[in-house]
Structure formats: structure tokens, C-alpha cells
C-alpha positions, 0 to 999 in steps of 0.5 A: 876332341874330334867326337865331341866337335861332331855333336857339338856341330851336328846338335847346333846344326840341326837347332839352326836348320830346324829353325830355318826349315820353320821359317821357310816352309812352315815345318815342325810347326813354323809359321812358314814365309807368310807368318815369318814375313808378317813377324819381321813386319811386327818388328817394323823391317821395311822388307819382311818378307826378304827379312824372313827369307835371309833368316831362314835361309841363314838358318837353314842353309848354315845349319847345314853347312855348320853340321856337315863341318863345310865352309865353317867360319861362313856357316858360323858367321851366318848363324851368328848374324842371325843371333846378333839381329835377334838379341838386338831386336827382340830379346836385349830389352827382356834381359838375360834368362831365356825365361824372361825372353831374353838372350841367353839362347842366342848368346849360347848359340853364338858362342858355340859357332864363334868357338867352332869357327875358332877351333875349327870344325874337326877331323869328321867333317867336309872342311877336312875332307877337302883339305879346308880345315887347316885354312879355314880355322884359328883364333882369327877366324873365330875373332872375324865371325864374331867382328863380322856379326855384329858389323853385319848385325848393325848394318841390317838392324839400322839400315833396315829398321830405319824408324829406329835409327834415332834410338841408336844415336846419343841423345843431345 
């Protein structure tokens, strides 16, 4: 079990942070802050270039986290914002299959950070090591996150997309 956790979180860790290094500094072919920036303005955020920075920050920083099994429920819940904003944004209109550009990716991705975040991160990891673990894990933790996500998720989504806040509230 212990084995397994590790590469879960070292393979989900490292999507995430690749991700985020795309967003930030323009690695592994990412559109750096600038591109990032003007992608969040595409999606009509009144702050793009923040907008771009959180998400790569979140990415990164929580890949991170989420990998080395450090602060895990944290790291989970920042990926999982993440997610949450970007199936609300871009990929719920195109349905399920990742093909068709919909969720399913983010949907995996979630699931896997809201069950670590439940089960906890495992014996080789720095939650472990600093004695965290045993606190740090359990059904609620992982029932926090995933609440915590969407909560987060809506707030940024409708706060900050303000142009789209009618289309959130029933129509008369």
C-alpha cells in the first residue's frame, strides 16, 4: 500500500507541477506568464495575469507538496481548486471524454488528491516523517478538500468572472 501511495503521489505530483512550471516559466513548452496571462483573459477573468500566476503557483507549489506527501490535505486542496475552476471553465460545456475536451482528466486528477487527502499520503512521505500523517488524514480531510474545492472553485469562478455571474443564477 505504502509503495503504491508513493507513485500515485510522485506521477500526480509531477503532472501537476509540470503544469504549473508551463504556467510560470514557460517550461516544457508552456506559454510562460505572459501566454498564461492572456489565456485567463480569453476566459474573460478581470485579473489574468494573478488568475495565471495562482494557477501555476497552485500547480506547482502543490505538485510538489502533493509528491514529497508535505502538508497533503493542503496540497490536495490546491490542485483540486485548480480542477474545479477548469472544468467550470473550460471543459464542462464539452462533456465528459477528455477527447472532446471535456473533464474526465481533471475529474481523474481530483479524485486521486481528494482520496490521498482521505487515505493519507503513506509511510514514505514527509507527513510521516514529521509525525503529520496520523493528523493530517482520514475521511473528513478528504470530505474537507473536495467541499473546500468547490466552495473555493465558485467563489474565483463567480467572483472573478464577474460578466458570468447571471449565468449561474436561475432564470425568471
Amino acid at each position: 500500500m505504502n509503495a503504491g501511495l508513493l507513485l500515485i503521489r510522485l506521477v500526480v505530483g509531477a503532472i501537476f507541477a509540470a503544469h504549473g512550471a508551463q504556467k510560470l516559466f514557460g517550461w516544457f513548452g508552456g506559454p510562460g506568464p505572459q501566454g498564461t496571462a492572456g489565456f485567463m483573459r480569453s476566459l474573460e477573468y478581470r485579473m489574468p495575469m494573478a488568475m495565471g500566476l495562482m494557477a501555476g503557483g497552485s500547480e506547482l507549489f502543490g505538485g510538489l507538496a502533493f509528491a514529497a506527501g508535505f502538508a497533503t490535505p493542503l496540497a490536495a486542496l490546491a490542485l483540486t481548486v485548480v480542477m474545479v475552476n477548469a472544468v467550470r471553465v473550460v471543459h464542462w460545456q464539452n462533456g465528459f471524454f477528455a477527447g472532446n475536451g471535456g473533464y474526465e482528466f481533471n475529474l481523474a486528477l481530483s479524485t486521486v488528491a481528494v482520496g490521498v487527502a482521505a487515505t493519507g499520503p503513506g509511510r514514505f512521505s514527509l507527513d510521516r516523517a514529521l509525525g503529520w500523517a496520523d493528523n493530517l488524514s482520514g475521511f473528513w480531510w478528504g470530505v474537507g478538500v473536495a467541499l473546500g474545492a468547490v466552495a473555493i472553485g465558485f467563489v474565483v469562478t463567480t467572483a472573478l468572472r464577474p460578466r458570468h455571474r447571471q449565468s449561474l443564477l436561475p432564470t425568471q
